[in-house]
C-alpha positions as CSV (number, residue, x, y, z in Angstrom):
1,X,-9.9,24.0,-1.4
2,X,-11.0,25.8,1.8
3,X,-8.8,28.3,3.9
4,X,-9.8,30.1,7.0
5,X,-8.6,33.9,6.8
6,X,-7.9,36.2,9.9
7,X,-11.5,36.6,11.1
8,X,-11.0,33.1,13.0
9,X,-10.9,33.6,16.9
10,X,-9.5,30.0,17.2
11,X,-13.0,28.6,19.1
12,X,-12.2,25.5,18.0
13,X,-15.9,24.9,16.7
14,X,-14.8,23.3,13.2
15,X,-12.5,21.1,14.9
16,X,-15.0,18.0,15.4
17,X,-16.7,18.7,12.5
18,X,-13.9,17.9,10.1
19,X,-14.3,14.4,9.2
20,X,-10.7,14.0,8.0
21,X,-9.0,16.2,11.0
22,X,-7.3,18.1,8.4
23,X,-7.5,21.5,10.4
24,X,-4.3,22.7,12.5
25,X,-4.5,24.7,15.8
26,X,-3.1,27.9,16.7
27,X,-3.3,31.2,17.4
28,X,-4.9,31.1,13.8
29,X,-6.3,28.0,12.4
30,X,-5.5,26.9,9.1
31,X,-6.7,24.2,7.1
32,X,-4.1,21.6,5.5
33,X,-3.8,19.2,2.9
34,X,-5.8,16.4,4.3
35,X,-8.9,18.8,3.2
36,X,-11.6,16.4,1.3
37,X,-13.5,19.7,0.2
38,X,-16.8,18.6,2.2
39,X,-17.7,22.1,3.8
40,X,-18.5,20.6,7.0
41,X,-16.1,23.3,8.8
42,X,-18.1,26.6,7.0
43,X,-21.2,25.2,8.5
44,X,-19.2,25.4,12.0
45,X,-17.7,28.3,12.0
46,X,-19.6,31.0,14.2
47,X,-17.2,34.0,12.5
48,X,-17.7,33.0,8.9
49,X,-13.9,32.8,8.7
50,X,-13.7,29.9,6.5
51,X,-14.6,30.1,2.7
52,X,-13.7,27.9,-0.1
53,X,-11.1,29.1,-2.8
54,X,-12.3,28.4,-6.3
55,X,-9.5,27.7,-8.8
């Protein structure tokens, strides 16, 4: 499971590279259920704002 935490300034950069469109807009993104767990997003992200929560 990924989650983007309140370093995101909403660029929009991780949008196209989520294969499964499982990121919402906003002021703050956030990442939902759709997720696959790929990573593709962390890549993407210019702010490092998304990380992956190990359970």
């Amino acid at each position: 499971m990924y989650i983007i935490d309140e370093t995101c300034n909403a660029c929009g950069k991780c949008i196209p590279e989520c294969p499964v469109s499982a990121i919402n807009q906003g002021a703050k993104y956030a990442i939902n259920a759709l997720c696959n767990d790929c990573g593709a997003c962390v890549d993407a992200c210019p702010e490092n704002a998304i990380s992956e929560v190990k359970s």
